[in-house]
Structures are given as C-alpha cells and as structure tokens.
C-alpha positions as CSV (number, residue, x, y, z in Angstrom):
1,X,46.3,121.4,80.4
2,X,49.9,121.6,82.0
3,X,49.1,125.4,83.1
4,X,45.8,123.9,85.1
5,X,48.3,122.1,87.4
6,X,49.1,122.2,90.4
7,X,50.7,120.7,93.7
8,X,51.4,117.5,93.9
9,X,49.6,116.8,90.3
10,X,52.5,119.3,88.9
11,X,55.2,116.9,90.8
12,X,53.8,114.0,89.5
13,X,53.4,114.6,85.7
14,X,56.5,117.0,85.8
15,X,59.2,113.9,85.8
16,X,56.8,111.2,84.6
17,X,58.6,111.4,81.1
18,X,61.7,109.7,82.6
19,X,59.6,107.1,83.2
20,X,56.7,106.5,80.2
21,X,59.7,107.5,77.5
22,X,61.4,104.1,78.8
23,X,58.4,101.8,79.3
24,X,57.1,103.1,76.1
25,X,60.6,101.8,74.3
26,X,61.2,98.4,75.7
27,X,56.9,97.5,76.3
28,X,57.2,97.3,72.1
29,X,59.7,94.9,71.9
30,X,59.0,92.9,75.5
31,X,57.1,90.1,74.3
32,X,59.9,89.6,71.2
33,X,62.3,90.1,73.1
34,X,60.7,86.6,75.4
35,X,60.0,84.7,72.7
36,X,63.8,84.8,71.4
37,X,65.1,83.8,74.5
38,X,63.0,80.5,74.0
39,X,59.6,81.1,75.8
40,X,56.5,79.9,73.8
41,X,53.4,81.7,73.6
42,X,51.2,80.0,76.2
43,X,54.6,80.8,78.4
44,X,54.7,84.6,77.7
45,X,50.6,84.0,78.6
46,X,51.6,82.3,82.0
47,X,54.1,84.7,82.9
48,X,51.3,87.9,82.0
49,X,48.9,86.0,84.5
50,X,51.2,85.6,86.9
51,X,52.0,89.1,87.3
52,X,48.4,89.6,87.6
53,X,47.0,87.0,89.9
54,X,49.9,88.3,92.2
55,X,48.3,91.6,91.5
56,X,45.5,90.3,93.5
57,X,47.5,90.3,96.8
58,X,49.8,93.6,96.4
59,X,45.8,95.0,95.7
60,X,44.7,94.3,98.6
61,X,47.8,95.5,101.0
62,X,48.5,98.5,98.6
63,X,45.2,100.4,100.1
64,X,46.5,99.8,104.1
65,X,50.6,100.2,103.0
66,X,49.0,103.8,101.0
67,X,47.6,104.6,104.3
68,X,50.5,103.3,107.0
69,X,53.2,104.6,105.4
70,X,51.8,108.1,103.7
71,X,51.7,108.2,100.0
72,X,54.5,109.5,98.9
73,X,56.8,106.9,101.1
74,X,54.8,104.3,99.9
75,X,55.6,105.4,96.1
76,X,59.1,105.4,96.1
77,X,59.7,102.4,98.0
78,X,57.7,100.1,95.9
79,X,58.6,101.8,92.7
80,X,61.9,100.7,94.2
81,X,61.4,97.2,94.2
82,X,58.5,96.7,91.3
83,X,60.1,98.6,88.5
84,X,64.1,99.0,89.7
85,X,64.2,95.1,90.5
86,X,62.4,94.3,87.8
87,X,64.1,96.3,85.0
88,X,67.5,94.8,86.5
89,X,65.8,90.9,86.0
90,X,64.6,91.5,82.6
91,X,67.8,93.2,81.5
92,X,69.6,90.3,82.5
93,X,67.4,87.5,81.6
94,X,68.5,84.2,80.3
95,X,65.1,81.9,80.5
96,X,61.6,81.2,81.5
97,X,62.6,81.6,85.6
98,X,63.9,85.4,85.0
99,X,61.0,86.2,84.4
100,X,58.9,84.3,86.4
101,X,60.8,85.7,89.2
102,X,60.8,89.4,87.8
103,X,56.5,89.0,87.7
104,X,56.8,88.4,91.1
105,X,59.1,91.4,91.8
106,X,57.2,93.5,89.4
107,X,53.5,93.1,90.8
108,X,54.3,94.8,94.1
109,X,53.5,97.9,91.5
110,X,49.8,98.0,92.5
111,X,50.9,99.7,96.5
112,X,52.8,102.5,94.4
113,X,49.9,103.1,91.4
114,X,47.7,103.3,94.6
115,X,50.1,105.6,96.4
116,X,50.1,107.8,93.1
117,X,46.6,107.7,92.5
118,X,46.2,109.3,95.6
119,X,49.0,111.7,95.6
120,X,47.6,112.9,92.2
121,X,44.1,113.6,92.8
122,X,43.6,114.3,96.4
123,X,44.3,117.7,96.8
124,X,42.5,118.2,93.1
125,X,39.3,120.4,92.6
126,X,36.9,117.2,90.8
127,X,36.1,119.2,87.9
128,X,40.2,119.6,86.8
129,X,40.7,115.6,86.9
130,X,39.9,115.1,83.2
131,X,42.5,117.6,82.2
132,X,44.9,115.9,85.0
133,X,44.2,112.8,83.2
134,X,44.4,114.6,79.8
135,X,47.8,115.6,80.4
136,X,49.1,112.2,81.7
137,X,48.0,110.6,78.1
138,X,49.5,114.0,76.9
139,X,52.7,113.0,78.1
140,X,52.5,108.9,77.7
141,X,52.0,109.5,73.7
142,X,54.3,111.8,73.4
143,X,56.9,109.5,74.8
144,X,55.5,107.5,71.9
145,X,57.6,109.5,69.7
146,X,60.1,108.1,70.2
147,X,59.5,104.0,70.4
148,X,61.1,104.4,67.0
149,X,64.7,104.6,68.5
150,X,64.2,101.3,69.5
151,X,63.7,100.0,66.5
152,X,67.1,102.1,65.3
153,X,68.4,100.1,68.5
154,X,67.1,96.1,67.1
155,X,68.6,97.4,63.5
156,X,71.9,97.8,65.0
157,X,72.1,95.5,67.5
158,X,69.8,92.6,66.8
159,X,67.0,92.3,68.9
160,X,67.9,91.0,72.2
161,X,70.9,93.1,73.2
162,X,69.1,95.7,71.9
163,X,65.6,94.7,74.4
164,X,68.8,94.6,77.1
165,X,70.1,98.0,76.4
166,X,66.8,99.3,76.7
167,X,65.9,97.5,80.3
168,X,69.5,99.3,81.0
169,X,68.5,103.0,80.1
170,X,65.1,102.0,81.6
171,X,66.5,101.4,85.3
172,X,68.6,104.6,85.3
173,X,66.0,106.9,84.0
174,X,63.0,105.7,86.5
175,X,65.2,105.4,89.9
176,X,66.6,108.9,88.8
177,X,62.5,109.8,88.2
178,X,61.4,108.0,91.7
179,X,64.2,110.1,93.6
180,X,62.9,113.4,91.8
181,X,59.7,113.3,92.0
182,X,60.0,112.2,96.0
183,X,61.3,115.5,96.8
184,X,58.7,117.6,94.3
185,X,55.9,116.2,95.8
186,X,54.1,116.7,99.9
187,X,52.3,114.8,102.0
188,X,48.4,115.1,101.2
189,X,45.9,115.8,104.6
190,X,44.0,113.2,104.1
191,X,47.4,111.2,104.0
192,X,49.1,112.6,107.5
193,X,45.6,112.0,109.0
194,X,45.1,108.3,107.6
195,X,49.6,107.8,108.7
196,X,47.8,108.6,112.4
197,X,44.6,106.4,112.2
198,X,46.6,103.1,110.9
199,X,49.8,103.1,113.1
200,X,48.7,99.7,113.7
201,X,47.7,96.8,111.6
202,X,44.6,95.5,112.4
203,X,43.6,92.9,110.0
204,X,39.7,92.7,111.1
205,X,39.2,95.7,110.9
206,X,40.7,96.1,107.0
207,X,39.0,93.4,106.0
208,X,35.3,94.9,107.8
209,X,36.7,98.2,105.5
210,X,36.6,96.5,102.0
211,X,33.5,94.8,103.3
212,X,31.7,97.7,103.2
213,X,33.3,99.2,100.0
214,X,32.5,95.7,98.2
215,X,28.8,96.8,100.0
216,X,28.5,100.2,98.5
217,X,30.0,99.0,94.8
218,X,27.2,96.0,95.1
219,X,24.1,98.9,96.0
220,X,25.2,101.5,93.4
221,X,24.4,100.2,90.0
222,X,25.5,103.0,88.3
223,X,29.2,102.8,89.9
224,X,29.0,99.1,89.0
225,X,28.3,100.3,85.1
226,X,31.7,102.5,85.6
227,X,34.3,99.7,86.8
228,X,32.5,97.5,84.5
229,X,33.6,99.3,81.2
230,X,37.1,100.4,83.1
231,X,37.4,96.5,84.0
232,X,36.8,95.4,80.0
233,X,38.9,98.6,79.2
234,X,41.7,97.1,81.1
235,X,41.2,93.6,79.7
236,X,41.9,95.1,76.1
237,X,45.0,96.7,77.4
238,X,46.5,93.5,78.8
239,X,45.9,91.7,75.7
240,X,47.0,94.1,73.1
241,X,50.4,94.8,75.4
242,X,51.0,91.4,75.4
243,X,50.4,89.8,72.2
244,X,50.2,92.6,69.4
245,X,54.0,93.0,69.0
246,X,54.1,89.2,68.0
247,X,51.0,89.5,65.6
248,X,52.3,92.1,63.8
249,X,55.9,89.7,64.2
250,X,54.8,86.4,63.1
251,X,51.4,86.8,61.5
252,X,51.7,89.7,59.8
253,X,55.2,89.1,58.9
254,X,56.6,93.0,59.6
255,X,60.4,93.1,60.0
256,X,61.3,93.3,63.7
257,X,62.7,97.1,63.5
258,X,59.8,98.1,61.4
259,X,56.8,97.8,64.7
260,X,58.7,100.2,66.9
261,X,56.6,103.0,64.1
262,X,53.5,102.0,65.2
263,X,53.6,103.6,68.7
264,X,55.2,106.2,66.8
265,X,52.1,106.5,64.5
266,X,50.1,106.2,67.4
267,X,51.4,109.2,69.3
268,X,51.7,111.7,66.3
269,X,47.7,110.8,65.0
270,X,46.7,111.4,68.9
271,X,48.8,114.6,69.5
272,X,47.3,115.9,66.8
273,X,43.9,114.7,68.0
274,X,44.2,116.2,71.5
275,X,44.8,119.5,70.1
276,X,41.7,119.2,68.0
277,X,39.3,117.3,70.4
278,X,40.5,118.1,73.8
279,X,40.0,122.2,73.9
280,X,36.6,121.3,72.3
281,X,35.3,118.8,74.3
282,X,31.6,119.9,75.7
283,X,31.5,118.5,79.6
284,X,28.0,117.6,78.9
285,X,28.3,115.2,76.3
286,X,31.3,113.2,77.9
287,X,28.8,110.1,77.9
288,X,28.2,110.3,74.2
289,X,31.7,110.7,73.5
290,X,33.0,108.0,75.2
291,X,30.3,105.7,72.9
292,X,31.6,106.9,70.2
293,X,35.2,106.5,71.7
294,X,34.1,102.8,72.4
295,X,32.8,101.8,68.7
296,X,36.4,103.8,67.4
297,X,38.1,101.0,69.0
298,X,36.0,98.1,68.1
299,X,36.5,99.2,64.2
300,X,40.1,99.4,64.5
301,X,40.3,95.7,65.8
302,X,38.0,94.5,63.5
303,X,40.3,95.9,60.7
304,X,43.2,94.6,62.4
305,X,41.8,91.3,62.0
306,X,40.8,91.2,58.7
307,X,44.2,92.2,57.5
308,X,45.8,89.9,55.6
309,X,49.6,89.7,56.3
310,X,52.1,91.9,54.3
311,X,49.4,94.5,54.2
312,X,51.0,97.8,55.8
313,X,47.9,100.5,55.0
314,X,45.2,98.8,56.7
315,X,47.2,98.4,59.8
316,X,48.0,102.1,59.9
317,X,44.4,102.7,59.5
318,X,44.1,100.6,62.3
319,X,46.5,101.8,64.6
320,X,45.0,105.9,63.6
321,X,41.8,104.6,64.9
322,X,42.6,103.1,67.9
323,X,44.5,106.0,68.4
324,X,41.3,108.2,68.3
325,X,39.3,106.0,70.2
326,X,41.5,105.8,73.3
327,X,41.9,109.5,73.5
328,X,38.5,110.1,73.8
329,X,37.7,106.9,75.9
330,X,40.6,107.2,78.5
331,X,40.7,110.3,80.1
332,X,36.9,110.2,80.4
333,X,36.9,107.3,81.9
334,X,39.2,107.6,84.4
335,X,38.3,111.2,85.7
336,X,34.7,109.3,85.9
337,X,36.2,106.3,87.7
338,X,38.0,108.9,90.3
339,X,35.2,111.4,90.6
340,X,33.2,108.1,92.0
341,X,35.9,107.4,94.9
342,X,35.3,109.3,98.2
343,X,38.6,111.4,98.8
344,X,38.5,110.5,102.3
345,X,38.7,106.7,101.7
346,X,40.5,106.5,98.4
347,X,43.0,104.3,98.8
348,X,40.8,101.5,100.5
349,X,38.5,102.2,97.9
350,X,41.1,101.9,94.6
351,X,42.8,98.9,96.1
352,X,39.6,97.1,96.1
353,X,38.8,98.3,92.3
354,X,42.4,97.2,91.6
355,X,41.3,93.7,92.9
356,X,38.0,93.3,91.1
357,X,39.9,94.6,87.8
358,X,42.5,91.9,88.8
359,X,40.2,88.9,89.0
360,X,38.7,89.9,85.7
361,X,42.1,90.7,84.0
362,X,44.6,87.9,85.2
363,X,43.3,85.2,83.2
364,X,43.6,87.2,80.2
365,X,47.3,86.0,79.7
366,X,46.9,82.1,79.4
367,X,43.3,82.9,77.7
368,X,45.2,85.0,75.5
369,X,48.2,82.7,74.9
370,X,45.5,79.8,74.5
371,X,43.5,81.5,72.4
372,X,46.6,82.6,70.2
373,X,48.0,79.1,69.9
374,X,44.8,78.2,68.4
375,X,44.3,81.3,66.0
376,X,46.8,84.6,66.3
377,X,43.9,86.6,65.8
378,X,41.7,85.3,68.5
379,X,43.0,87.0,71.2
380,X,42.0,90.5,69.2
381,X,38.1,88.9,68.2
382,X,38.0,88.6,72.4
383,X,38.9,92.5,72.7
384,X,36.6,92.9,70.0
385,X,34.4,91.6,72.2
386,X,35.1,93.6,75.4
387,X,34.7,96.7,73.4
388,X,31.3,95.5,72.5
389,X,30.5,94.7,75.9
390,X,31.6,98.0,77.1
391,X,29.2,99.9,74.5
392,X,26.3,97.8,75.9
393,X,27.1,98.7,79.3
394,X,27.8,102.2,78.4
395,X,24.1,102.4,76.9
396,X,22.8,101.1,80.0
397,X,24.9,103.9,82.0
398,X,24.1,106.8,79.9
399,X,20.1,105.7,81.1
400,X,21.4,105.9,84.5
401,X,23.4,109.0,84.0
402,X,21.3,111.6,85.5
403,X,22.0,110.0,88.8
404,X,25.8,108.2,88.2
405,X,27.4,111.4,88.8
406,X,26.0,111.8,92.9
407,X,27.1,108.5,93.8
408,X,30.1,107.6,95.2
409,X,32.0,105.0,96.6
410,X,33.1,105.3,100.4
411,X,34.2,102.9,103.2
C-alpha cells in the first residue's frame, strides 16, 4: 500500500503516526478521564454536541478558508489552534468550563480535515484512493498498539495525571507532526488556481456555491445513498468514542488500566485482517463487501449488549468483530465518498458533506448521554440501529450501482 504512494499522499501518511499514536492513547481514557474531574454523563453528552453543532460553522468556512488560503496553509494553521489549543486545555483541565471552552477551540478541526482531504487526494489517480485510505487505517490501528501504555500510565499514576501526561506528549508530538508534514507536502494545482479565484470573500456568491452542491446532492440519488451510510457510519463513531470507555468502566465493571487492551486487541485482529483481506479484495465486489462489512458491525454490538458485566470473552469477541467489520467497511467507503466529489470543487463540496454529517451527528452526544442515563446500553441498541439502517440503504444502493459510480458531486 505504502509503495503505491505518492506526492503529497506520501507527505501526509508519512508523519501521521505522531499524530494517531497520541490520539489513539488519551481518546481511550477521555471520557474517564471527564467523569473523574466531576462531569456527569449528560455533561460529557453536552460537551460532545457542542463540539459538533460548532462543527456546523467551521463546515461551512473550512471549504472557502481551504480555498483562500491554499491547503497546505490552511492545515497547519488550524491544526494550530484545534488540536495544539486544545491538547493544552484538556491537559490542564480542572472543571466543566475547560472543556467547554476546549470544544470550542477544538471544532475549528473541520477547515484542516478539509484542507487535508484535499491535499491527500487531489493529485491522486481515482482508482489508488482505496489503498490511500487503506494505508491511513493501516497506520491509525497500528498506533492501536500501543493504547496499552496508557493503561501502564493509569496503573502508575492513577488516572487523571496519567489522562494529563498523555494530553502532554500529545501536544508535543502533533505540533512537531504539523511542522513536518508542512514542509513534506506542495501546493496542489487545483489549490494555487482556487488561492487566485477567491482572493476576495464574497459571501453571495459562497452561499449560490453550496446552493448548487446541496442541488446536485438533492438530484443524484445514488450519491444521496453514499453520504447516507457515511452519515450513520459517523453517527456510530461519535457514540462509541464517547461512551464505550465508561460502559466497559461502570457497567461492565473492567478495572480502569485493563480497557487501554481493547484498542490493543483491536489493532492486532485488524493488522492481521488487512494482510489477509486487503491484497485479496476483488474491485468488483466492493458493494457486497461492504454489506457484509455492515452486518460484522451490527453483530459485534449486539453481543456487546448482551454481555453481562464481569464477562471478558464476549467482549473480545466483540471488539474482533468490530474490528473486521470496519476494515472492510471504512476504506470502501470513503474511497466511494471521494471518488463521488469533483476534484475541481472539492473543498466546497466536502465542507458541505461535513455539514450535513454535522446536523445528523451533533445531537448524538446529549441523545447519547440521555439515552445512557436511562439505560448504559442504549446508546449501543441506537448504533445498532444505524448499522441496520446503513444495510438497508446499502441494498438500495447496490440496485443503483450500475450507475453510482458516473455520478458525481460538483459546484
């Protein structure tokens, strides 16, 4: 996978370790880590959506700010302030308002995952993107490896000093990254030509822009299919990141050290998967895999569910499943969700798919942190239900797909 890279996809999966190998250490432990400094559930929920609803607004600036200021300019400044800020906040964090305040920092992340996007895929041959996207999950679970020095860290330290250490080694290694990577990447065409057509900011005429990209999306049903499963897909995601960690903490009554292995679990069953599935994987029966990628999930909840707490072998079960699932859901899916995005008005286009994700996604916190006051495992019979969903629409796309793949999205 890493040999079929090249330009700026090499400089952008090249130092992406110093950042996932972080994120994947403190994410475990985040919601914890809130809960001992005296948050409540539906708090941790409020804080999530948020984040999110904020989301909303960074969406819909990201696509002109991607455009203005040129990718890669527009990725290290707002990687500045969303992830450097907000590591800083969370390290130090005392109350409620820390994080309240680094949510607000932290949502300007959608101008730089735009920025990225772009960078990564732009100068990209269409039929390479699922092994770009292959290697990205290639290097996110293998930074899974190591989630279990975090647990060595709670074991030592206790858990919040050691949720602060990690925040610590967190802001080092990703300003370090943002620096690196600025100076092994270049400035796409499409990029220096968009810097010259938006030296100005003309509101009407961005707004006409995602007018006619919310057109397009409402004319193309098959495209409509495709961000409908990535929508639900990201749905799951929110809700699993932000309430699994205390399941497997208060409902399941696993030792605080001990969940940092899960990730770990995670990462070795999907290594071993990609070796096995990836170089296998038939181009022509992506559709039928990512069904089968889709149902994977929904039995892995469902057996998280039913486990009673105390039980440790159904949970691994669990966690091996979901592990197979996503690997062959995820990098199908979003080399489908790319491959429908004109090049020449990506960034328009993905800000405005980062919009209808958000106004989908951001209730899921307080839904979730209702929903979890109620019952802990409602929030995981809901993704239950968006996997479900997702098969049905994937069904209904894979009628379609003869004529899904000609389509895309432009402004």
């Amino acid at each position: 996978m890493f040999q079929k890279l090249r330009g700026n996809a090499r400089g952008c999966l090249i130092y992406e370790p110093m950042f996932i190998l972080p994120y994947s250490l403190y994410l475990t432990y985040a919601p914890v880590y809130m809960l001992e400094l005296g948050l409540t559930e539906t708090q941790i929920g409020l804080v999530t959506s948020l984040g999110l609803v904020l989301q909303i607004f960074t969406s819909l600036i990201s696509g002109y700010l991607t455009d203005r200021m040129g990718r890669r300019w527009a990725l290290i400044v707002f990687d500045f302030v969303s992830w450097s800020a907000a590591t800083l906040l969370w390290m130090t964090a005392q109350n409620f308002w820390f994080f309240f305040a680094a949510a607000i920092v932290n949502s300007f992340q959608k101008v730089p995952n735009t920025a990225w996007y772009c960078l990564l895929v732009e100068d990209s041959d269409p039929r390479e993107r699922s092994y770009i996207f292959s290697a990205l999950q290639f290097t996110s679970i293998a930074s899974g490896l190591f989630a279990p020095l975090g647990g060595l860290l709670v074991s030592h330290y206790t858990l919040v000093p050691a949720e602060r250490i990690m925040y610590g080694l967190a802001f080092v290694s990703m300003t370090s990254m943002f620096i690196l990577r600025h100076f092994a990447t270049y400035e796409t065409e499409i990029g220096l030509r968009k810097m010259k057509e938006n030296d100005s900011l003309d509101w009407r005429k961005l707004l006409r822009e995602y007018a006619a990209v919310c057109k397009a999306i409402a004319a193309n049903r098959p495209l409509q299919l495709v961000f409908g499963i990535y929508v639900l897909y990201q749905f799951q995601l929110t809700m699993k990141n932000t309430y699994l960690s205390i399941y497997l903490v208060q409902w399941l009554h696993f030792e605080d050290d001990f969940i940092a292995w899960f990730p770990a679990v995670t990462s070795v069953a999907t290594l071993l998967l990609m070796l096995i599935y990836i170089p296998k994987m038939k181009r022509d029966r992506v559709n039928r895999s990512m069904m089968a990628g889709l149902l994977i999930c929904t039995a892995s909840f469902v057996i998280q569910v039913l486990t009673p707490p105390g039980q440790v072998a159904p949970i691994l079960l669990s966690t091996l499943l979901a592990a197979a699932g996503g690997i062959i859901v995820y990098p199908n899916l979003e080399a489908a969700v790319q491959n429908a995005i004109d090049d020449e008005n990506r960034a328009g286009v993905f800000s405005i798919l980062s919009v209808i994700i958000l106004v989908f996604v951001s209730p899921a916190g307080i839904v979730g942190g209702w929903a979890y006051s109620l019952d802990p495992r409602l929030p995981f019979l809901l993704v239950v239900a968006a996997f479900l969903l997702s098969c049905l629409l994937m069904l209904i796309y894979m009628k379609n797909s003869g004529t899904a793949s000609s389509h895309h999205v432009s402004g």
